[in-house]
C-alpha positions in Angstrom: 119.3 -11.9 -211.7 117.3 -9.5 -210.0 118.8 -6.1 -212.1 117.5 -8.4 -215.6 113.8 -8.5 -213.7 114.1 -4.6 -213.6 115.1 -4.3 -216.9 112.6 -6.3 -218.1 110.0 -4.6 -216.4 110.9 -1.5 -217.6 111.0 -1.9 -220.8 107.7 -3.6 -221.4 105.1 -1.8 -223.2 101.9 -0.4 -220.7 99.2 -2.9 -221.9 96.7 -1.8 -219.9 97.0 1.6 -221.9 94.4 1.6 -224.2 96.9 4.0 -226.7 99.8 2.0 -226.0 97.5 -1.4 -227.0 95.8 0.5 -230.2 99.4 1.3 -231.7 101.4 -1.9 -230.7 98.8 -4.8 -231.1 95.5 -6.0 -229.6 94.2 -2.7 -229.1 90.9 -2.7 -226.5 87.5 -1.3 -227.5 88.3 2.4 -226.4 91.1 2.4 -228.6 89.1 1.5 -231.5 86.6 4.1 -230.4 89.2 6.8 -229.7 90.7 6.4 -233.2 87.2 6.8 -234.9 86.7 10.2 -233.7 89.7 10.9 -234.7 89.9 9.8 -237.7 86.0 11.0 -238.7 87.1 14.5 -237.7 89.6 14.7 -239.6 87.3 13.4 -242.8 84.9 16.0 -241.3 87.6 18.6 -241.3 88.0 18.0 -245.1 85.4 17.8 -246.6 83.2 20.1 -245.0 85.0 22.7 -243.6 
């Protein structure tokens, strides 16, 4: 019983991790904001560089 709690445990996804949360469902406010700058860089990157 015990060994399926470990396995269990490690296998669960790091929801605190506000990557882990943007990628795999219910992503927090800083993932939201760290995708953004991503994703406006990139757009920067294009069409203005």
């Amino acid at each position: 019983m015990n060994k399926d709690n470990e396995d269990k445990h490690n296998s669960k996804i790091n929801t605190d991790d506000a990557w882990n949360r943007t990628f795999y469902g219910s992503p927090t406010i800083g993932g939201f904001v760290v995708i953004g700058i991503i994703i406006a860089f990139i757009i920067y990157n294009v069409f203005f560089k």
